[in-house]
C-alpha positions as CSV (number, residue, x, y, z in Angstrom):
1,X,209.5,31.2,-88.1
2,X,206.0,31.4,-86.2
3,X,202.7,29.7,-88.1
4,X,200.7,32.8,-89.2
5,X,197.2,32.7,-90.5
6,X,196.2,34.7,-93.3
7,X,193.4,37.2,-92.4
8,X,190.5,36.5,-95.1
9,X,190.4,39.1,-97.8
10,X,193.7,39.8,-96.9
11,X,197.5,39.2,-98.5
12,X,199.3,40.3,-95.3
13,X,200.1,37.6,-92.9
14,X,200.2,37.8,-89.5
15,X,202.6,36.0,-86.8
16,X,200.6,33.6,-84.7
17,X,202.6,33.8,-81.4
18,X,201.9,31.4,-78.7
19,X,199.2,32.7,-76.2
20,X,199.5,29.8,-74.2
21,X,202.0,31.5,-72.1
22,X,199.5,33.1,-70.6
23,X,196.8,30.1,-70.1
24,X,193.8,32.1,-71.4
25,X,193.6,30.9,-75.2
26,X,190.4,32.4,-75.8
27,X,189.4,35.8,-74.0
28,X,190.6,38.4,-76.4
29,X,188.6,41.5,-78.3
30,X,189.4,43.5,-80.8
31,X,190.3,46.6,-79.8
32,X,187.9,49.5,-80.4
33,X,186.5,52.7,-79.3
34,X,182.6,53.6,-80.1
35,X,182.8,53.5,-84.1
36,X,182.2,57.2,-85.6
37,X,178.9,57.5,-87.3
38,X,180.8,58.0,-90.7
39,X,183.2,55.5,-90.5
40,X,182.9,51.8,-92.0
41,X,183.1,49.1,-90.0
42,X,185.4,46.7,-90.4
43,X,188.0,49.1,-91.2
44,X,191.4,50.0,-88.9
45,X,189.8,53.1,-88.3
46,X,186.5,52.1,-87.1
47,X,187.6,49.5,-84.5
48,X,190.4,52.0,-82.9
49,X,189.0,55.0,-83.2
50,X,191.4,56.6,-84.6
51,X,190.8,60.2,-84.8
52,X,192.8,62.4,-83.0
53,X,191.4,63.3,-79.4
54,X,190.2,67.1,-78.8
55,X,192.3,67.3,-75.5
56,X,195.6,67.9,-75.6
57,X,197.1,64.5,-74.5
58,X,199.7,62.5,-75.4
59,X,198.7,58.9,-77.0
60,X,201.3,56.1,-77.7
61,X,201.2,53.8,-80.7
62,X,199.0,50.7,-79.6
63,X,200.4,47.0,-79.9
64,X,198.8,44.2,-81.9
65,X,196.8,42.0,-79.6
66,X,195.8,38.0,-80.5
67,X,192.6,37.1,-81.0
68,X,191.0,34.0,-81.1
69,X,187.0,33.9,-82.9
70,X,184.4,31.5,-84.0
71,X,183.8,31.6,-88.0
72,X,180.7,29.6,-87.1
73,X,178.4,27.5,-84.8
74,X,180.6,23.9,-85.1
75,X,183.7,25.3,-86.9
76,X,187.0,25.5,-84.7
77,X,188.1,28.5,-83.8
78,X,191.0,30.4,-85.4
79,X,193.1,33.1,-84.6
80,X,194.2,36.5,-85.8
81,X,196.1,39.9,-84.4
82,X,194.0,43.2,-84.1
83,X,195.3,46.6,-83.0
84,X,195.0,47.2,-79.4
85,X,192.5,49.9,-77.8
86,X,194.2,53.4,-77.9
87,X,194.7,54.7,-74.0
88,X,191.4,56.6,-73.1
89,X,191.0,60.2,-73.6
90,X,190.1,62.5,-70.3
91,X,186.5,62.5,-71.7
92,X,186.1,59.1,-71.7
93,X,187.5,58.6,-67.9
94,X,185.2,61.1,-67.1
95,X,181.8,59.2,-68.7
96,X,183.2,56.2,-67.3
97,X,183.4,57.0,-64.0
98,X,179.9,58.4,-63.9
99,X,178.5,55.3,-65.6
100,X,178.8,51.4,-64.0
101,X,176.2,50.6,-61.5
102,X,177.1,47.0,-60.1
103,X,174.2,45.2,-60.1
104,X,174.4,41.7,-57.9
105,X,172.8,38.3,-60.2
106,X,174.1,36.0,-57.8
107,X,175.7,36.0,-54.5
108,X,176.6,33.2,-52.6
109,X,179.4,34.8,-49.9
110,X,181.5,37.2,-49.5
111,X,184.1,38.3,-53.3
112,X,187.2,37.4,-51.1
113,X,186.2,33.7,-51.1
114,X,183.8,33.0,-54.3
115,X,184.9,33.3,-58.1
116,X,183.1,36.5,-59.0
117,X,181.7,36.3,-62.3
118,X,181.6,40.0,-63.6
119,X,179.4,40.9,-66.7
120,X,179.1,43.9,-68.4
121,X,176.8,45.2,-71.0
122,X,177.6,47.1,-74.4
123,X,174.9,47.9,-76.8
124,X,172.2,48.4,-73.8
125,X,170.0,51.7,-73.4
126,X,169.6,53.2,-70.6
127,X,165.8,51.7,-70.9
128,X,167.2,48.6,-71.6
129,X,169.5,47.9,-68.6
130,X,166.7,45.2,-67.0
131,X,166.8,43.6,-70.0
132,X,170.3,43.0,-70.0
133,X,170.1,42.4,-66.3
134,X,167.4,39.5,-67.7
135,X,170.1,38.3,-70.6
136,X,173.1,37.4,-67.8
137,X,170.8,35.4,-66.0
138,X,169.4,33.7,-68.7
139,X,173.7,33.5,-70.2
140,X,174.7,32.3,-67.1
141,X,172.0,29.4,-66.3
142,X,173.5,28.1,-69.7
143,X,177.0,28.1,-68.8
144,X,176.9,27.1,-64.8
145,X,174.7,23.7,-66.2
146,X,177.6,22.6,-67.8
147,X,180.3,20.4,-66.2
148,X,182.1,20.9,-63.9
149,X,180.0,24.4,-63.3
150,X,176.8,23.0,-62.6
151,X,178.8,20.8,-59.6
152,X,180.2,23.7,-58.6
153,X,177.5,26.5,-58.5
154,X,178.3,27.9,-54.6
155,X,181.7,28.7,-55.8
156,X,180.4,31.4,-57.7
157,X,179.1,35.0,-57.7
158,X,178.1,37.0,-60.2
159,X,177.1,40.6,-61.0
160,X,176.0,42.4,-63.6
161,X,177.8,46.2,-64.5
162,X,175.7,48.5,-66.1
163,X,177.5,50.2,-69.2
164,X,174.5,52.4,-70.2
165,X,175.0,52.8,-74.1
166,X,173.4,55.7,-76.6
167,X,172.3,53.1,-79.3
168,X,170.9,50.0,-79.0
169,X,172.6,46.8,-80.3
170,X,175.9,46.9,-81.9
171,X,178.1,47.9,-84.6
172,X,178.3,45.0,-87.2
173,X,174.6,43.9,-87.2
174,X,173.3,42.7,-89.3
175,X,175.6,44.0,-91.9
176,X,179.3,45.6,-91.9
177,X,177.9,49.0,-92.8
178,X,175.7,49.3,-89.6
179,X,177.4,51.4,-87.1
180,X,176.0,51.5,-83.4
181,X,177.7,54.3,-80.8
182,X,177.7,51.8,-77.6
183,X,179.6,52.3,-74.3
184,X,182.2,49.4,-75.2
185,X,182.7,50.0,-79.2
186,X,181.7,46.7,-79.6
187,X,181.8,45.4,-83.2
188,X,181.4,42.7,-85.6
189,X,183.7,42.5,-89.1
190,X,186.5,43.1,-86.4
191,X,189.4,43.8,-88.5
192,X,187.2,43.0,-92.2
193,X,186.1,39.5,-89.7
194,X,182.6,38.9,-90.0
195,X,181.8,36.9,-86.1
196,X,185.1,38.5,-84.7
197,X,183.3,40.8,-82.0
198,X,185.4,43.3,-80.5
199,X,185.4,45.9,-77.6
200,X,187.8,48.6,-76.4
201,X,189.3,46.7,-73.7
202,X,190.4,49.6,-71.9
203,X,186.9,50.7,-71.7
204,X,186.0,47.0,-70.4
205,X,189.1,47.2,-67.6
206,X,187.7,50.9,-66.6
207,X,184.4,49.2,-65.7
208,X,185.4,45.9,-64.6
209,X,187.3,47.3,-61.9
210,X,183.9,48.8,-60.4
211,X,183.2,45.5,-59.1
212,X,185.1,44.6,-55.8
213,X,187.3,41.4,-57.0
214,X,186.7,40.3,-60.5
215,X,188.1,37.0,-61.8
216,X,186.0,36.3,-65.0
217,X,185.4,38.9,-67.2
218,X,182.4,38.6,-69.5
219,X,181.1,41.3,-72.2
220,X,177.5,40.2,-73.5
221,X,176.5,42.4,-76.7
222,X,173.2,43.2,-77.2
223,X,172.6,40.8,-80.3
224,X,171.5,38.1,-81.8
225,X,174.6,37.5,-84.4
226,X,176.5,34.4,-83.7
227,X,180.2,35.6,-82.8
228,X,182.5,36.2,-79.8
229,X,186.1,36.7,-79.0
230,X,189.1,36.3,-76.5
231,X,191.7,38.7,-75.9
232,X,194.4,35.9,-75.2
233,X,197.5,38.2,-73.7
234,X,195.5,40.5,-71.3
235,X,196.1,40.3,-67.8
236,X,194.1,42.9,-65.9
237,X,195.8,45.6,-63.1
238,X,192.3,44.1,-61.7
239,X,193.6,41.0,-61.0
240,X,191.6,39.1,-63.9
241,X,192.8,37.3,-66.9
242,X,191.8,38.0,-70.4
243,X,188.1,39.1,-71.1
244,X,185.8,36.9,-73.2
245,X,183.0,38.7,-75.8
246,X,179.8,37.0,-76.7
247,X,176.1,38.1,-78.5
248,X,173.5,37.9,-75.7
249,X,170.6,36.0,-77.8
250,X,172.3,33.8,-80.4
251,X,171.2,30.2,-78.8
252,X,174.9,28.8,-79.1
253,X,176.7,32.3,-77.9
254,X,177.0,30.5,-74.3
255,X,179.3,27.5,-76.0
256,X,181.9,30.2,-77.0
257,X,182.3,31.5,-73.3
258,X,182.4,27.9,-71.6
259,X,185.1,27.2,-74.3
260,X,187.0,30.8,-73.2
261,X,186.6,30.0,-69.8
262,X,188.6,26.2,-70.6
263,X,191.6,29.1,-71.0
264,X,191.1,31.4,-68.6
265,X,190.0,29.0,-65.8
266,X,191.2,26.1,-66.5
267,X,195.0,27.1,-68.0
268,X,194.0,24.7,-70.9
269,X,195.2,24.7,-74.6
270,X,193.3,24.3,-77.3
271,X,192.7,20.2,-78.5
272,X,192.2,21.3,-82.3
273,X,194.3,21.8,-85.5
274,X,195.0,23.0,-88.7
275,X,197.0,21.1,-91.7
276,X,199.2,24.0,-93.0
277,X,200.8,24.4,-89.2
278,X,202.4,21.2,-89.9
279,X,204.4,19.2,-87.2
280,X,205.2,20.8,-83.8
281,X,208.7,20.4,-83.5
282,X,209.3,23.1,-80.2
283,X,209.3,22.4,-76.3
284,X,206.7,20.1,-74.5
285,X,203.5,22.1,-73.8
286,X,203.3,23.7,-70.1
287,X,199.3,22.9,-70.5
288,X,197.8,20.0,-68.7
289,X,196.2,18.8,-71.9
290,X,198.5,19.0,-74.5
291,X,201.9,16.8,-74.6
292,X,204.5,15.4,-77.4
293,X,204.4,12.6,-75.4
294,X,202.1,9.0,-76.4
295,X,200.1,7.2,-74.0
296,X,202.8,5.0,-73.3
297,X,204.9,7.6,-72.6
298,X,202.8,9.2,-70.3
299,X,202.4,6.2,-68.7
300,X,205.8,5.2,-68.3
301,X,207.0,8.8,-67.4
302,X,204.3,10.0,-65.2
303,X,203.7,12.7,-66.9
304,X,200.8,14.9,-67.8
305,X,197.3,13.0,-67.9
306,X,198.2,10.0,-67.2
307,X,196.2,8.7,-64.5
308,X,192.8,9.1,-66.8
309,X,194.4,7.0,-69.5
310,X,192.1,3.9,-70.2
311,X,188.6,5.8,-68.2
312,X,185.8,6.4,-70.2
313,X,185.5,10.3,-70.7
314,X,182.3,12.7,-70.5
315,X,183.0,13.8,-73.9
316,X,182.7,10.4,-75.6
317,X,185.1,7.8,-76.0
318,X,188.4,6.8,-73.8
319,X,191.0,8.9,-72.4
320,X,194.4,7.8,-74.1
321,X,196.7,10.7,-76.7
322,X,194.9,11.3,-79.6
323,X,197.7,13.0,-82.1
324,X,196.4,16.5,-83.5
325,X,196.4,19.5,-80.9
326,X,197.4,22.8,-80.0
327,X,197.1,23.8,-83.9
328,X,199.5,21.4,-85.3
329,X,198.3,17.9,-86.7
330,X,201.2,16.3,-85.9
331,X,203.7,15.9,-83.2
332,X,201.3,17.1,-80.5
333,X,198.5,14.9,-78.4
334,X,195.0,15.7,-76.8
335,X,193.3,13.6,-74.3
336,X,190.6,12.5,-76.1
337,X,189.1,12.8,-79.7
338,X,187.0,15.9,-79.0
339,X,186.4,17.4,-76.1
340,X,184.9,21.6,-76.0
341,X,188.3,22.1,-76.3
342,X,188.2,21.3,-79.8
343,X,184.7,21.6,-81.1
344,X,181.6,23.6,-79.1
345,X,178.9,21.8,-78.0
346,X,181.4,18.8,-76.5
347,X,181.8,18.4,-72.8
348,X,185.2,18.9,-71.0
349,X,186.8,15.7,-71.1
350,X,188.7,14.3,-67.3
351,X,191.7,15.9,-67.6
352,X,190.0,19.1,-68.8
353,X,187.1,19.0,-65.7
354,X,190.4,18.3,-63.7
355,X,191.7,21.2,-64.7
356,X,189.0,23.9,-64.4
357,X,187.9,22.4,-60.8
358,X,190.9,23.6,-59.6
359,X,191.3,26.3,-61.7
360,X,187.3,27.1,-59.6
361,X,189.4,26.8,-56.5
362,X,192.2,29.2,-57.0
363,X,190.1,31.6,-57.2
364,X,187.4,30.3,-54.6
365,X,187.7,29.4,-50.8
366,X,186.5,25.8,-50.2
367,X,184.5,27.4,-46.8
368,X,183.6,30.1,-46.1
369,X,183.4,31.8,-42.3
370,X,179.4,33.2,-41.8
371,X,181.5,33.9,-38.0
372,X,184.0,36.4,-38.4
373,X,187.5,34.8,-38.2
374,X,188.8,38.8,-37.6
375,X,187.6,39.0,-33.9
376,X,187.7,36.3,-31.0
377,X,184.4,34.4,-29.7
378,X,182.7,33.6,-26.5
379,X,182.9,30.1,-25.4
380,X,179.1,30.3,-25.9
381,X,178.5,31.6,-29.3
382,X,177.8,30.1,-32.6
383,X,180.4,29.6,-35.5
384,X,178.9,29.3,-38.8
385,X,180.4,28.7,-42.1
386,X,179.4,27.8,-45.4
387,X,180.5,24.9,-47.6
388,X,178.8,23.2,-50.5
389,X,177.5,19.6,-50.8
390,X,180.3,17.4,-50.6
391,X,182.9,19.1,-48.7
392,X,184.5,17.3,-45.5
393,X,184.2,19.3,-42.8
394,X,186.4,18.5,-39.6
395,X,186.8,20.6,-36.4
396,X,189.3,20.5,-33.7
397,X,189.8,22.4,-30.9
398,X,193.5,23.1,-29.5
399,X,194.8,21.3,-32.3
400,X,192.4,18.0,-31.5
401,X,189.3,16.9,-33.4
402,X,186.0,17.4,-32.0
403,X,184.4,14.0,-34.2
404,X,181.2,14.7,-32.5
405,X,180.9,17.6,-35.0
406,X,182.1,15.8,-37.9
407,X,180.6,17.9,-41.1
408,X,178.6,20.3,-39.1
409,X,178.8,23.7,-40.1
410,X,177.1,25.6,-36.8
411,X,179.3,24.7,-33.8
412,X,179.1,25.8,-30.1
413,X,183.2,26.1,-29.2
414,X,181.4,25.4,-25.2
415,X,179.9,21.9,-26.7
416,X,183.2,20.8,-28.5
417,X,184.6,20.9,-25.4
418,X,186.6,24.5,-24.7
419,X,187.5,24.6,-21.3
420,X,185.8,27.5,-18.9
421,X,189.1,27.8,-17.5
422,X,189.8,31.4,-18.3
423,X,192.7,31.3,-21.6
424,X,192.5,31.8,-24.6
425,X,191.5,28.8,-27.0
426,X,191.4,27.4,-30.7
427,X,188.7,26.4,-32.8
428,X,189.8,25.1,-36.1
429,X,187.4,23.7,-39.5
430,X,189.3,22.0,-41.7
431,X,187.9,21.6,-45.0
432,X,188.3,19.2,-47.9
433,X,186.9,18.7,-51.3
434,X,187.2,14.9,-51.8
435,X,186.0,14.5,-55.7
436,X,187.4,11.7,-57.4
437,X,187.1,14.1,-60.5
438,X,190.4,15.9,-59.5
439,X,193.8,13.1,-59.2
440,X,196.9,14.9,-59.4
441,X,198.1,15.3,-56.0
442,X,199.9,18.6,-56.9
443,X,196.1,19.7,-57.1
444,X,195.0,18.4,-54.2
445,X,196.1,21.5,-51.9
446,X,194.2,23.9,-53.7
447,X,190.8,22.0,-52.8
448,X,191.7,22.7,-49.2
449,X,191.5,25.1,-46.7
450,X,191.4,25.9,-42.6
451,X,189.6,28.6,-40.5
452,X,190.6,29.6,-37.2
453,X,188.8,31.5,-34.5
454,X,190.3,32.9,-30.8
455,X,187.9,31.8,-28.3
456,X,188.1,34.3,-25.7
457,X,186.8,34.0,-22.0
């Protein structure tokens, strides 16, 4: 039988099925439609809007989706099932698709080859759309100075989707009677929950997919209530997994989405635990951080984390396998004592920074052509590309390296030495991401990449 965790004020339990088959522990939301004015929060009704819809559509029965809140700034998280949002009715689609101006925050190349960062708004006037324009800047200065992000800053766009809301703030705040009708249903006392804030995450996919490639979905409420949320089995038609919820002005709202992002990023499980899930007695974890296995083990087997054991870790103490992860205090092990994986407010520990740097680069192209790679050059022309600090940068023509040019990122194809002998030539940039931070050579390829142009006559 499953662990299940007994919703608070309730007798029922609930099966708590393993989201880490999908890598994204923490970006779920209760489900919800806008609230009506009459109904309590907190209730079934109130999260799923459950009244019947005034076309005449068909609606199936929704599925329970797991959740995964914060009771409280430096609690751990725990974990619950909601109902999931009820398919939109033709009136919805229809205010949808007149609604969601992108808006870019940040650009730093084309979506094909940066990790595009897509926020949306839910609890913002139309009056108030700078303001929460204002609020993902401010949001996102927080997360991108943590580690690995603030390394790692040119991987990343980010943009800003305008969900223009009739109410200000949300439903939930301050108290579980306060009902706000947003654009995203968003909603504290998610399922009787207190800091569980939920949205209609079919609402959040309609508008999501506004944006040309999103990979990180982000839904800031216009509040100042500590909570958040992370639908943990989502995996967009957009090509994005899960979608993580967070209040815009609590001061510690910005730990619960570097935390989501350890999931959804960085394919990591959680590093804390709870007494009554006893001993973990099933299958060796699939996550990088999280093994049955001791340090010697490891060690002897090559397995998992290993090469960090013994190195002092940027969340405090040394890397070796800490028992006491992936909810079960025993029979599991964790990198180190307590990374952000485990409490908020920690840093990722190595194996952890390991992980989401190239869980960055799955999503983002270590270059980037300025030069069209789509159309052959002249002999004489420039060939731009963008790279960030750090990246090797080696260029070759016909296959041989031109060392002259050795980290350069303008070339002239004439000056590495293409012949004016009338064919048709290569010009190649090979680029590499050398941090020590990332050692598992099955990583290594994914913090690589070549461009090729046709130099024509």
């Amino acid at each position: 039988m499953p662990p299940t965790h007994r919703i608070p004020g309730r007798s029922r339990r609930v099966p708590l099925r393993a989201a880490l088959a999908t890598g994204i522990a923490l970006t779920a939301v209760c489900a919800a439609t806008a609230p009506a004015a009459t109904a309590p929060v907190g209730t079934a009704a109130s999260v799923t809007g459950a009244a019947a819809p005034s076309e005449p559509e068909q609606r199936q029965s929704p599925q329970a989706q797991r959740v995964e809140y914060f009771p409280g700034p430096g609690a751990h998280p725990r974990h619950t099932e909601v109902p999931a949002a009820e398919p939109l009715s033709a009136k919805e689609r229809a205010t949808i698709k007149a609604d969601g101006d992108v808006v870019p925050i940040v650009q730093t190349g084309p979506t094909g080859t940066k990790l595009d960062v897509v926020f949306i708004g839910d609890g913002y006037t139309a009056s108030q759309q700078e303001d929460f324009h204002a609020d993902v800047r401010a949001k996102w200065a927080k997360v991108s100075a943590v580690e690995p992000y603030a390394s790692y800053k040119r991987l990343f766009n980010v943009w800003a989707v305008d969900a223009v809301s009739r109410q200000s703030g949300v439903s939930g705040d301050p108290a579980s009677g306060t009902v706000k009708d947003t654009a995203l249903g968003s909603a504290f006392y998610c399922d009787g929950i207190e800091r569980l804030l939920c949205v209609d995450t079919n609402k959040v996919e309609s508008y999501a997919k506004k944006a040309a490639d999103p990979d990180l979905v982000i839904v800031l409420a216009n509040s100042a209530k500590y909570g958040g949320a992370g639908y943990n089995d989502i995996t967009s038609p957009s090509g994005y997994d899960g979608i993580a919820t967070a209040s815009s002005d609590h001061a510690h709202s910005d730990q619960v989405l570097v935390h989501e992002t350890g999931h959804s990023l960085g394919k990591l499980a959680d590093e804390y635990w709870y007494e009554e899930y006893g001993t973990y007695t099933g299958a060796e974890p699939w996550e990088s951080n999280s093994s049955k296995l001791t340090a010697d083990r490891l060690t002897a087997l090559k397995k998992k984390w290993y090469r960090w054991i013994g190195r002092t870790s940027p969340d405090g103490g040394t890397v070796g396998a800490y028992e006491g992860g992936g909810y079960h205090p025993r029979g599991l092990y964790r990198p180190t004592t307590n990374s952000i994986m485990r409490t908020l407010g920690r840093e990722f520990n190595l194996p952890g920074r390991e992980a989401m740097i190239a869980g960055f680069h799955r999503h983002a192209s270590v270059v980037t052509p300025l030069t069209s790679t789509d159309s052959p050059v002249r002999r004489d022309a420039k060939v731009t590309v963008e790279a960030a600090d750090g990246i090797r940068l080696r260029w070759s023509v016909d296959g041989r390296e031109a060392k002259q040019a050795r980290d350069d990122t303008t070339v002239s194809p004439r000056a590495l030495g293409v012949p004016a002998d009338g064919r048709t030539h290569t010009l190649s940039v090979h680029a590499t991401d050398g941090t020590a931070a990332v050692r598992d050579p099955e990583l290594k390829p994914l913090l690589s990449d070549t461009l090729t142009w046709r130099v024509s006559r």
